[in-house]
C-alpha positions, 0 to 999 in steps of 0.5 A: 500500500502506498499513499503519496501527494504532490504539492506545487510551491510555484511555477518551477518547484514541486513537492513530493511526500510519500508514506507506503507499507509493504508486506514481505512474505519469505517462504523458505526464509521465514525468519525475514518475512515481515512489514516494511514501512517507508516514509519519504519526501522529494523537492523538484525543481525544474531548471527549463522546459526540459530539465530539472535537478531533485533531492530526497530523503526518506527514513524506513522500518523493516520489521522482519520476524527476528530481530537481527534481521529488523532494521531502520533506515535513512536514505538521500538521493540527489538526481538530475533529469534531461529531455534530448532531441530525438525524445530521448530522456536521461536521468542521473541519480546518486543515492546513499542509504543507511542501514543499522539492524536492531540486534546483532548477526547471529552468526557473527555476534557483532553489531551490523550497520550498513552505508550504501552509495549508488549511481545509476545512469538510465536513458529512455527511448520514448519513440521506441516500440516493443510491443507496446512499451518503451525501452529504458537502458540503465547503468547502475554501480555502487559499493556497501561498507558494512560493519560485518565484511561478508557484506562489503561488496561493489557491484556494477550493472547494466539493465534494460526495461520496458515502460508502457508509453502511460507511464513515459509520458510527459510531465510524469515521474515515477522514481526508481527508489520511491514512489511516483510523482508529478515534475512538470515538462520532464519524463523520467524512469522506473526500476525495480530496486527491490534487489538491493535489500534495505533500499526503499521502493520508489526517487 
């Protein structure tokens, strides 16, 4: 469930704010199964017709059936969206999230805190048509420092998505790590983020 509301403080900025709940059922890992709740707020701001720069921040619960595997979490995010020739539309975004678990790693006997720094870099195509959706081609690389080192890692990858055409649409935004919103006169993208645990849903 998730609820969200966008507010206009004038011609070229937009307020965001979101409050979401999301049940996580593990059938093999019950010990993770759980409510997630997330509450958050993004302040747009559009430079020119086709562009805009954006800032969020966002706290979360994670609520999981054993404590060592509950969490809370902070995030910020800032990003930066652009309408080329060609209806080509690209989208920048550095984001950092904290995550300190409410009980120590059972097999490690130490207190877990993770900080997670992530860029993606995406660019849609909204002329393009497969089969009825647009395609997105995104880059993504970041890196997790964790008090506990089997949980240290960088990654990088490289993606692509589809998007139905109602959701590309002009003067439409729905953020990959937050819920959507309204940003006037720019288009950006979606992805599923759902992979990088502690990481909120929607920017």
């Amino acid at each position: 469930m998730r609820l969200t509301n966008s507010h206009p403080l004038g011609e070229h900025l937009l307020v965001n704010s979101y409050v979401s709940l999301k049940r996580l059922e593990y059938p093999d890992f019950d010990y993770l199964t759980g409510n997630q709740y997330w509450v958050g707020t993004t302040l747009h701001y559009g430079l020119d017709p086709t562009s805009a720069v954006w800032t969020s921040v966002s706290f979360g619960r994670n609520l999981a059936r054993d404590a060592p595997y509950s969490y809370r979490a902070v995030g910020g995010v800032l990003g930066y969206a652009k309408e080329l020739p060609a209806r080509f539309n690209v989208q920048a975004k550095v984001s950092a999230y904290r995550n300190v678990y409410d009980e120590p790693a059972p097999l490690f006997g130490t207190d877990r805190r993770d900080q997670l720094l992530q860029f993606d870099l995406g660019i849609t195509a909204r002329d393009w048509d497969f089969h009825g959706f647009a395609p997105t081609l995104m880059l993504s690389a970041g890196r997790n420092n964790s008090t506990i080192p089997l949980y240290t890692y960088i990654y990088a990858a490289l993606r692509w998505h589809r998007h139905h055409p109602g959701v590309l649409g002009v003067k439409q935004q729905e953020d990959l790590v937050r819920p959507g919103c309204v940003l006037p006169a720019l288009m950006s993208y979606r992805r599923n983020s759902g992979w990088i645990q502690g990481v909120p849903e929607a920017t």
